[in-house]
N, C-alpha and C positions, 0 to 999 in steps of 0.2 A: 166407508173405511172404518178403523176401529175407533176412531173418534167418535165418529156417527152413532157406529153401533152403542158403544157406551152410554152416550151420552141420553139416546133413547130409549134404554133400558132401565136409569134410572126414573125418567121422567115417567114410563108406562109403570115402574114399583109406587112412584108416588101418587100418579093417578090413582092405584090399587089400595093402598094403604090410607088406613084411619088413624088418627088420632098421634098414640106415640112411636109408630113406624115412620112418619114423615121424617122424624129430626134425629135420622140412625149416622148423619154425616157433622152432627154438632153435637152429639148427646155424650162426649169423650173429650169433650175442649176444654181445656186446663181452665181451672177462673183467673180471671184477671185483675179479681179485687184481692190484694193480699195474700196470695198465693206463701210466701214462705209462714205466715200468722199462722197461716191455715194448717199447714203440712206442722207448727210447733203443734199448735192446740192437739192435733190428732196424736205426736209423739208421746206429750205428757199424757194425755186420755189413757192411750195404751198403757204405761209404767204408772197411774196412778189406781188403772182399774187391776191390774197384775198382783200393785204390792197391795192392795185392797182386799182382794178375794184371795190370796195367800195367806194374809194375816185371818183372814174369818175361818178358812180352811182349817189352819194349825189348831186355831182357838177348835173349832168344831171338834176336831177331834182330840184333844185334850192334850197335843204339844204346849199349849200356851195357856195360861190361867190369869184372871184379872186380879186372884190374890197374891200374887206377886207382882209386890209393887212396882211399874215400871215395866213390866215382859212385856206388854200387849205394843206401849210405844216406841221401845228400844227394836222387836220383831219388825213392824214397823218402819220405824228408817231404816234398816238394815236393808227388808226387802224391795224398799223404794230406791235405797242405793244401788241397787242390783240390777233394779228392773232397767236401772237406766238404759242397757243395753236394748231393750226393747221400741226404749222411745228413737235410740238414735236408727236403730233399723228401721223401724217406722215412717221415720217424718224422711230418710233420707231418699228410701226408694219412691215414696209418696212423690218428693219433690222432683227425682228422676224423672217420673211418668207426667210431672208436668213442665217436664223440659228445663228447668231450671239448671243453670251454672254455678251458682255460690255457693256449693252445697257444705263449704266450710260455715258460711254464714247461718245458715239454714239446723243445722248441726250444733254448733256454738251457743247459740238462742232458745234451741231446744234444752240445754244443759242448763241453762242460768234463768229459764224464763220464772215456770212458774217454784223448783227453789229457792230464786230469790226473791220473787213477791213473799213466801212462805218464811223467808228468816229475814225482812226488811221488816215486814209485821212483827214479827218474835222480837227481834231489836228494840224498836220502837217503846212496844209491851212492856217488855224486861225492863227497860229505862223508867218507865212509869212506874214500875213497882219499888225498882230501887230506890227513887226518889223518894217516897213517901215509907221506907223502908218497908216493905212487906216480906212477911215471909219465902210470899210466892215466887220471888225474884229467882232467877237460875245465877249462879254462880258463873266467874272470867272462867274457870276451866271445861266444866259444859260446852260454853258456845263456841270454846276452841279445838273441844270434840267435834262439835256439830262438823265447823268450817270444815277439817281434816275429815270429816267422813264424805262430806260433797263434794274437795278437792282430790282428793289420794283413793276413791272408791267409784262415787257418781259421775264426776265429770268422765272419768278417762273410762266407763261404761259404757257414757252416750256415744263418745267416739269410735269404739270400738266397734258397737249395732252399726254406728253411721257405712263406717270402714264396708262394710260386708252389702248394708241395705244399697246402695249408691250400684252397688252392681247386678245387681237386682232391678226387674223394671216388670210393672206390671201391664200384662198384655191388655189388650183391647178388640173383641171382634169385628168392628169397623170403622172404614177409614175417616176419618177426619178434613172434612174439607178447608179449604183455604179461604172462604167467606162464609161468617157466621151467617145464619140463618134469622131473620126478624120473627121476633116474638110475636103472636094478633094478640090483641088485646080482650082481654075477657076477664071478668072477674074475677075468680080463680087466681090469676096472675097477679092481677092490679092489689090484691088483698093475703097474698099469700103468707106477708109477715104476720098479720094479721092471725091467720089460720093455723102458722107455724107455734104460733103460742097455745092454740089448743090440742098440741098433738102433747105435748110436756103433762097434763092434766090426767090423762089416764095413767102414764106410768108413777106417776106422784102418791094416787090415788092407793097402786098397788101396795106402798110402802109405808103410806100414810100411819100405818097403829105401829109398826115397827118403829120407825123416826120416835114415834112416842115417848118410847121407851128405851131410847137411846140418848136421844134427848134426857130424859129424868136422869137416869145414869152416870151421864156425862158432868151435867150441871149440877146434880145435887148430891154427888159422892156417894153411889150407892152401886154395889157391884153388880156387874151384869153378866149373868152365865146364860143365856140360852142361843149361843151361838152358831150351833145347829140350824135354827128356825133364821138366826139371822141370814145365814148362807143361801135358805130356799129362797128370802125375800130378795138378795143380791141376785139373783140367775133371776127371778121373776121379773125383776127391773132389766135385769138387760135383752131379757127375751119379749117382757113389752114394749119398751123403745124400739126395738129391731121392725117387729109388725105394726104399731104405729105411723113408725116414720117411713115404714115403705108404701103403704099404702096411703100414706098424703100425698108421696112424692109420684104414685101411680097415676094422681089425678092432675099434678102438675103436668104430667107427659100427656096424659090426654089433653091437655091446654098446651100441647106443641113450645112448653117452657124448658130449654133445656140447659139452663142455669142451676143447677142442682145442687153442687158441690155445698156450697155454704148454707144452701138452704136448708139440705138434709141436715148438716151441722147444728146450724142453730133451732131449727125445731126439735130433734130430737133432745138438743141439750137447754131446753125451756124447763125441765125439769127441774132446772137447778134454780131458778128463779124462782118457783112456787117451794121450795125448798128453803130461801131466803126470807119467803113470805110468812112462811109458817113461824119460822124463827121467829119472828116480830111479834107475833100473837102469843107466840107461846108464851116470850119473855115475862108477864106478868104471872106466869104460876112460879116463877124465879122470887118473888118478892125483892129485886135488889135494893140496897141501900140508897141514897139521895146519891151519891157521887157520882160525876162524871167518868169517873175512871173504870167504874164496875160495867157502865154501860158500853163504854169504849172499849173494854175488853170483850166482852160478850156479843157486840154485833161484828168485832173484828175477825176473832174465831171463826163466827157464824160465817161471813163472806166467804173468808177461803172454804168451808166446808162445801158453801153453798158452789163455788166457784169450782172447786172438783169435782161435784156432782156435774156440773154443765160439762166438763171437757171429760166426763166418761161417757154421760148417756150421747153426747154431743157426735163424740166420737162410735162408739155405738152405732148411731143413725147414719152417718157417713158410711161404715163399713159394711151394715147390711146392705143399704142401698144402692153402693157399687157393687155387691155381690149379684143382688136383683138385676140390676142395670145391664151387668155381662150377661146373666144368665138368659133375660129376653133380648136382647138383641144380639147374643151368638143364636138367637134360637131362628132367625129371620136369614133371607136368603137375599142379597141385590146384586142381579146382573149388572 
Protein backbone atom coordinates (compact mmCIF):
# COMPACT_ATOMS: atom_id res chain seq x y z
CA UNK A 1 0.00 0.00 0.00
CA UNK A 2 1.14 3.67 0.02
CA UNK A 3 2.36 3.47 3.34
CA UNK A 4 4.55 0.64 2.62
CA UNK A 5 5.66 2.20 -0.47
CA UNK A 6 6.54 5.35 1.47
CA UNK A 7 7.90 4.35 4.11
CA UNK A 8 10.44 2.21 1.98
CA UNK A 9 11.62 4.69 -0.13
CA UNK A 10 12.69 6.77 2.48
CA UNK A 11 14.50 4.11 4.29
CA UNK A 12 16.33 2.82 0.63
CA UNK A 13 17.22 7.16 0.34
CA UNK A 14 18.88 6.65 3.72
CA UNK A 15 20.39 3.55 3.16
CA UNK A 16 21.90 5.60 -0.18
CA UNK A 17 22.77 8.81 1.37
CA UNK A 18 25.98 10.16 3.40
CA UNK A 19 26.54 12.21 5.77
CA UNK A 20 24.15 15.59 5.56
CA UNK A 21 21.37 13.79 3.27
CA UNK A 22 20.25 11.58 6.25
CA UNK A 23 18.70 14.53 8.47
CA UNK A 24 16.66 16.16 5.11
CA UNK A 25 13.41 15.45 7.55
CA UNK A 26 14.86 17.47 10.82
CA UNK A 27 17.37 19.94 9.14
CA UNK A 28 14.09 22.68 9.03
CA UNK A 29 12.96 22.11 12.68
CA UNK A 30 12.33 25.33 14.32
CA UNK A 31 14.80 25.60 17.62
CA UNK A 32 13.54 25.11 20.72
CA UNK A 33 15.83 27.01 22.73
CA UNK A 34 14.59 30.72 22.53
CA UNK A 35 13.05 30.74 19.41
CA UNK A 36 11.41 34.47 19.87
CA UNK A 37 15.43 35.78 21.29
CA UNK A 38 16.36 34.47 18.21
CA UNK A 39 14.07 35.65 15.58
CA UNK A 40 14.84 39.50 17.76
CA UNK A 41 18.61 39.14 17.49
CA UNK A 42 18.20 38.43 13.73
CA UNK A 43 15.52 41.50 13.45
CA UNK A 44 17.93 44.06 15.01
CA UNK A 45 21.06 42.42 12.91
CA UNK A 46 19.08 43.18 9.91
CA UNK A 47 18.10 47.23 10.73
CA UNK A 48 21.47 47.66 12.49
CA UNK A 49 23.53 46.31 9.47
CA UNK A 50 20.98 48.45 7.08
CA UNK A 51 21.34 51.79 9.02
CA UNK A 52 25.23 50.75 9.23
CA UNK A 53 26.07 50.35 5.53
CA UNK A 54 23.73 53.30 4.59
CA UNK A 55 25.38 55.59 6.85
CA UNK A 56 29.15 54.38 5.18
CA UNK A 57 27.38 54.49 1.75
CA UNK A 58 26.23 58.38 2.20
CA UNK A 59 29.49 59.08 3.86
CA UNK A 60 31.43 57.14 0.82
CA UNK A 61 29.99 59.18 -1.54
CA UNK A 62 30.19 62.44 -0.10
CA UNK A 63 26.32 63.03 1.19
CA UNK A 64 27.77 63.08 4.69
CA UNK A 65 30.89 64.68 6.02
CA UNK A 66 32.48 64.01 9.53
CA UNK A 67 33.13 67.93 9.52
CA UNK A 68 29.97 68.73 10.29
CA UNK A 69 29.60 68.29 13.52
CA UNK A 70 26.95 65.83 14.39
CA UNK A 71 25.77 64.53 10.43
CA UNK A 72 27.52 61.27 10.55
CA UNK A 73 25.20 60.49 14.16
CA UNK A 74 22.18 62.42 13.59
CA UNK A 75 22.35 60.22 9.67
CA UNK A 76 22.54 57.58 11.91
CA UNK A 77 19.59 57.52 14.01
CA UNK A 78 17.62 58.53 11.44
CA UNK A 79 18.54 55.69 9.31
CA UNK A 80 18.34 53.17 12.21
CA UNK A 81 14.87 54.72 12.91
CA UNK A 82 13.82 53.63 9.51
CA UNK A 83 15.43 50.62 9.26
CA UNK A 84 13.01 49.57 11.84
CA UNK A 85 10.70 48.41 9.33
CA UNK A 86 13.15 46.00 8.32
CA UNK A 87 13.72 44.47 11.61
CA UNK A 88 10.04 44.09 12.21
CA UNK A 89 9.69 42.22 8.75
CA UNK A 90 12.49 40.23 9.54
CA UNK A 91 12.00 38.68 12.86
CA UNK A 92 8.23 38.52 12.12
CA UNK A 93 8.29 36.17 9.04
CA UNK A 94 11.36 34.45 10.79
CA UNK A 95 9.03 33.74 13.72
CA UNK A 96 6.14 32.60 11.16
CA UNK A 97 8.30 29.92 9.68
CA UNK A 98 8.91 28.73 13.11
CA UNK A 99 5.33 28.42 13.76
CA UNK A 100 5.25 30.84 16.46
CA UNK A 101 1.70 32.68 17.75
CA UNK A 102 2.72 35.78 19.84
CA UNK A 103 4.04 37.37 17.00
CA UNK A 104 2.72 40.65 18.86
CA UNK A 105 5.39 39.61 21.52
CA UNK A 106 7.98 38.72 19.06
CA UNK A 107 7.48 42.13 17.37
CA UNK A 108 7.10 44.38 20.54
CA UNK A 109 10.63 42.97 21.80
CA UNK A 110 12.11 43.52 18.62
CA UNK A 111 11.22 47.30 18.88
CA UNK A 112 12.58 47.94 22.50
CA UNK A 113 15.22 45.28 22.63
CA UNK A 114 18.42 46.32 21.67
CA UNK A 115 17.15 50.38 21.69
CA UNK A 116 16.68 50.23 24.85
CA UNK A 117 19.75 48.41 26.08
CA UNK A 118 21.42 51.37 23.73
CA UNK A 119 19.53 54.45 25.68
CA UNK A 120 19.45 52.51 29.38
CA UNK A 121 23.45 52.77 28.79
CA UNK A 122 23.09 56.53 27.34
CA UNK A 123 21.03 57.24 30.57
CA UNK A 124 22.94 55.75 33.05
CA UNK A 125 26.20 57.64 31.08
CA UNK A 126 24.52 60.91 30.97
CA UNK A 127 23.75 60.68 34.76
CA UNK A 128 27.56 60.12 35.46
CA UNK A 129 28.55 62.99 33.67
CA UNK A 130 26.12 65.25 35.03
CA UNK A 131 26.90 64.48 38.29
CA UNK A 132 30.42 65.41 38.28
CA UNK A 133 29.28 68.13 35.89
CA UNK A 134 31.04 67.52 32.67
CA UNK A 135 30.72 68.95 29.68
CA UNK A 136 30.06 65.93 27.90
CA UNK A 137 26.64 65.58 29.41
CA UNK A 138 23.66 65.73 26.73
CA UNK A 139 21.04 68.06 27.69
CA UNK A 140 16.78 67.17 29.06
CA UNK A 141 16.00 68.28 25.42
CA UNK A 142 18.15 65.84 23.46
CA UNK A 143 17.13 62.83 25.22
CA UNK A 144 13.52 63.85 24.64
CA UNK A 145 14.35 64.06 21.05
CA UNK A 146 15.96 60.70 21.29
CA UNK A 147 12.64 59.22 23.28
CA UNK A 148 10.21 60.95 20.22
CA UNK A 149 12.42 59.67 17.56
CA UNK A 150 12.16 55.72 18.87
CA UNK A 151 8.49 56.42 19.96
CA UNK A 152 6.74 58.51 16.88
CA UNK A 153 9.33 57.00 14.03
CA UNK A 154 11.09 53.53 15.21
CA UNK A 155 8.56 51.89 17.15
CA UNK A 156 5.47 52.24 14.76
CA UNK A 157 8.34 51.09 11.81
CA UNK A 158 9.02 47.85 13.52
CA UNK A 159 5.28 47.24 13.43
CA UNK A 160 4.56 48.17 10.27
CA UNK A 161 7.77 45.47 8.68
CA UNK A 162 6.00 43.26 11.37
CA UNK A 163 2.35 43.90 9.78
CA UNK A 164 3.51 42.71 6.26
CA UNK A 165 6.51 40.11 7.36
CA UNK A 166 3.86 37.75 9.45
CA UNK A 167 2.36 37.09 6.16
CA UNK A 168 5.14 36.21 4.71
CA UNK A 169 6.52 32.50 5.34
CA UNK A 170 9.49 31.12 4.25
CA UNK A 171 9.38 28.01 2.12
CA UNK A 172 11.30 24.97 2.90
CA UNK A 173 11.96 21.97 0.37
CA UNK A 174 11.36 19.30 2.74
CA UNK A 175 9.15 17.82 5.02
CA UNK A 176 9.77 17.96 8.50
CA UNK A 177 9.01 15.05 10.36
CA UNK A 178 7.33 14.64 13.61
CA UNK A 179 10.29 12.81 15.71
CA UNK A 180 13.47 14.47 15.89
CA UNK A 181 16.09 12.58 14.82
CA UNK A 182 19.22 11.67 17.57
CA UNK A 183 22.33 13.29 17.13
CA UNK A 184 25.59 10.27 17.14
CA UNK A 185 28.07 11.69 18.94
CA UNK A 186 31.22 12.67 17.42
CA UNK A 187 33.53 15.23 18.20
CA UNK A 188 32.66 17.80 15.83
CA UNK A 189 29.26 18.01 17.74
CA UNK A 190 30.47 17.49 21.25
CA UNK A 191 32.89 20.64 20.68
CA UNK A 192 31.16 22.71 18.32
CA UNK A 193 30.97 25.78 20.60
CA UNK A 194 34.10 25.27 20.97
CA UNK A 195 34.80 25.61 17.01
CA UNK A 196 32.02 28.08 16.69
CA UNK A 197 34.57 30.64 18.28
CA UNK A 198 37.04 30.06 15.74
CA UNK A 199 34.84 30.69 12.74
CA UNK A 200 34.57 34.76 14.33
CA UNK A 201 38.74 34.84 13.95
CA UNK A 202 38.97 35.20 10.20
CA UNK A 203 36.47 37.65 9.70
CA UNK A 204 37.94 39.73 12.68
CA UNK A 205 41.01 39.46 11.00
CA UNK A 206 39.72 40.96 7.65
CA UNK A 207 38.85 44.20 9.63
CA UNK A 208 41.45 44.14 12.05
CA UNK A 209 43.81 47.63 10.46
CA UNK A 210 40.35 49.12 9.63
CA UNK A 211 38.96 48.87 13.49
CA UNK A 212 42.32 50.57 13.99
CA UNK A 213 41.65 53.29 12.76
CA UNK A 214 38.27 53.83 13.68
CA UNK A 215 39.01 53.16 16.76
CA UNK A 216 41.92 56.31 16.83
CA UNK A 217 39.19 58.26 15.23
CA UNK A 218 36.61 57.63 17.49
CA UNK A 219 38.50 57.88 20.80
CA UNK A 220 40.99 60.51 20.20
CA UNK A 221 38.89 63.21 18.13
CA UNK A 222 40.43 63.00 14.97
CA UNK A 223 38.48 63.10 11.84
CA UNK A 224 38.01 60.24 9.66
CA UNK A 225 37.51 60.51 5.79
CA UNK A 226 38.27 57.54 4.15
CA UNK A 227 34.98 56.03 3.93
CA UNK A 228 35.20 54.58 0.77
CA UNK A 229 37.84 51.87 1.99
CA UNK A 230 35.62 51.68 5.06
CA UNK A 231 32.57 50.55 2.80
CA UNK A 232 35.07 47.66 0.89
CA UNK A 233 36.06 46.43 4.47
CA UNK A 234 32.04 46.37 5.54
CA UNK A 235 30.96 44.07 2.27
CA UNK A 236 34.41 42.20 3.19
CA UNK A 237 33.09 41.37 6.68
CA UNK A 238 29.90 40.24 5.48
CA UNK A 239 30.87 38.25 2.60
CA UNK A 240 33.57 36.54 5.00
CA UNK A 241 31.25 35.64 7.69
CA UNK A 242 28.77 34.24 5.06
CA UNK A 243 31.63 31.66 3.71
CA UNK A 244 33.04 31.06 7.03
CA UNK A 245 30.14 30.21 8.67
CA UNK A 246 28.71 28.01 5.98
CA UNK A 247 31.27 26.02 5.71
CA UNK A 248 31.56 25.24 9.52
CA UNK A 249 27.95 24.51 9.52
CA UNK A 250 28.72 22.06 6.28
CA UNK A 251 30.80 19.87 8.49
CA UNK A 252 28.22 20.15 11.31
CA UNK A 253 25.74 18.40 8.64
CA UNK A 254 28.36 15.93 7.76
CA UNK A 255 28.22 14.98 11.75
CA UNK A 256 24.25 14.38 10.95
CA UNK A 257 23.92 17.72 13.57
CA UNK A 258 20.90 19.40 12.55
CA UNK A 259 20.59 21.90 15.19
CA UNK A 260 21.83 24.70 13.34
CA UNK A 261 19.75 27.71 13.75
CA UNK A 262 21.60 29.19 16.71
CA UNK A 263 24.70 27.76 15.93
CA UNK A 264 25.07 29.42 12.73
CA UNK A 265 24.10 32.49 14.86
CA UNK A 266 26.53 32.54 17.31
CA UNK A 267 29.47 31.52 15.48
CA UNK A 268 29.21 33.55 12.83
CA UNK A 269 28.41 36.40 15.39
CA UNK A 270 31.85 35.51 17.55
CA UNK A 271 33.10 38.20 15.80
CA UNK A 272 31.86 40.56 18.06
CA UNK A 273 33.63 39.16 20.84
CA UNK A 274 37.17 39.41 19.43
CA UNK A 275 35.88 42.89 18.61
CA UNK A 276 35.41 43.39 22.57
CA UNK A 277 38.73 41.86 23.04
CA UNK A 278 40.50 44.08 21.07
CA UNK A 279 38.89 46.91 22.78
CA UNK A 280 40.60 45.85 25.92
CA UNK A 281 44.07 45.95 24.51
CA UNK A 282 43.68 48.83 22.70
CA UNK A 283 42.54 50.79 25.60
CA UNK A 284 46.06 51.58 26.81
CA UNK A 285 47.08 53.65 23.67
CA UNK A 286 43.80 55.82 25.10
CA UNK A 287 46.19 56.87 28.03
CA UNK A 288 42.93 57.40 30.40
CA UNK A 289 42.86 59.25 33.33
CA UNK A 290 42.79 57.28 37.08
CA UNK A 291 38.95 57.68 37.17
CA UNK A 292 36.46 55.28 37.21
CA UNK A 293 34.18 57.05 35.20
CA UNK A 294 36.46 57.24 32.05
CA UNK A 295 36.81 53.57 32.19
CA UNK A 296 33.08 52.98 32.71
CA UNK A 297 32.40 54.91 29.91
CA UNK A 298 34.82 53.54 27.43
CA UNK A 299 34.18 49.78 27.91
CA UNK A 300 30.43 50.65 28.07
CA UNK A 301 30.54 52.13 24.37
CA UNK A 302 32.84 49.53 23.51
CA UNK A 303 30.05 46.58 24.63
CA UNK A 304 27.25 47.95 22.56
CA UNK A 305 29.62 48.32 19.71
CA UNK A 306 31.08 45.09 20.24
CA UNK A 307 27.44 43.71 20.74
CA UNK A 308 26.16 45.04 17.29
CA UNK A 309 29.01 43.68 15.66
CA UNK A 310 27.61 40.05 17.14
CA UNK A 311 24.01 40.53 15.89
CA UNK A 312 25.18 41.60 12.32
CA UNK A 313 27.75 39.20 11.50
CA UNK A 314 25.53 36.75 13.81
CA UNK A 315 22.86 37.55 11.72
CA UNK A 316 24.86 37.27 8.59
CA UNK A 317 25.82 33.56 9.29
CA UNK A 318 22.25 32.65 9.91
CA UNK A 319 20.94 34.00 6.61
CA UNK A 320 23.57 32.58 4.44
CA UNK A 321 23.26 29.47 6.03
CA UNK A 322 19.55 29.00 5.41
CA UNK A 323 20.29 30.13 2.09
CA UNK A 324 22.91 27.04 1.72
CA UNK A 325 20.56 24.89 3.64
CA UNK A 326 17.58 25.47 0.93
CA UNK A 327 19.84 25.48 -1.67
CA UNK A 328 21.18 21.67 -0.96
CA UNK A 329 18.53 20.22 0.16
CA UNK A 330 15.88 21.50 -2.67
CA UNK A 331 18.87 20.00 -4.71
CA UNK A 332 18.06 16.16 -3.30
CA UNK A 333 15.22 14.13 -4.32
CA UNK A 334 13.21 11.53 -1.61
CA UNK A 335 10.65 9.21 -2.76
Amino acid sequence: DNSNGYGHGVSSFEEEAIGWKVIHADVFRPPTTYPILFCVFCGSGVQIAIATGSTIGLSAVGCLSPARRGSLLNALLLLYAFSGTFAGYTSAMLYKSFRGRRWQLCTFVTAVFFPGMCFGFFLIFNTLLASVQSSGSVPFLDIAILTGLWSGIALPCVFFGAYFGYRRSIWYPTVTSPVPRTIPHSPIVSHNHYLGLIVGIIPFASIYLELYFIMTSLWMNQFYYVFGFTLLVFLLLIITTAEITILFLYYQFLAENHRWQWLAFLSGGSTGLYVMLFSVVWERQLQPSGMVLTHLLYFGYMFLISFATFLVTGTTGFVSCLWFTRTIFGSIKVD
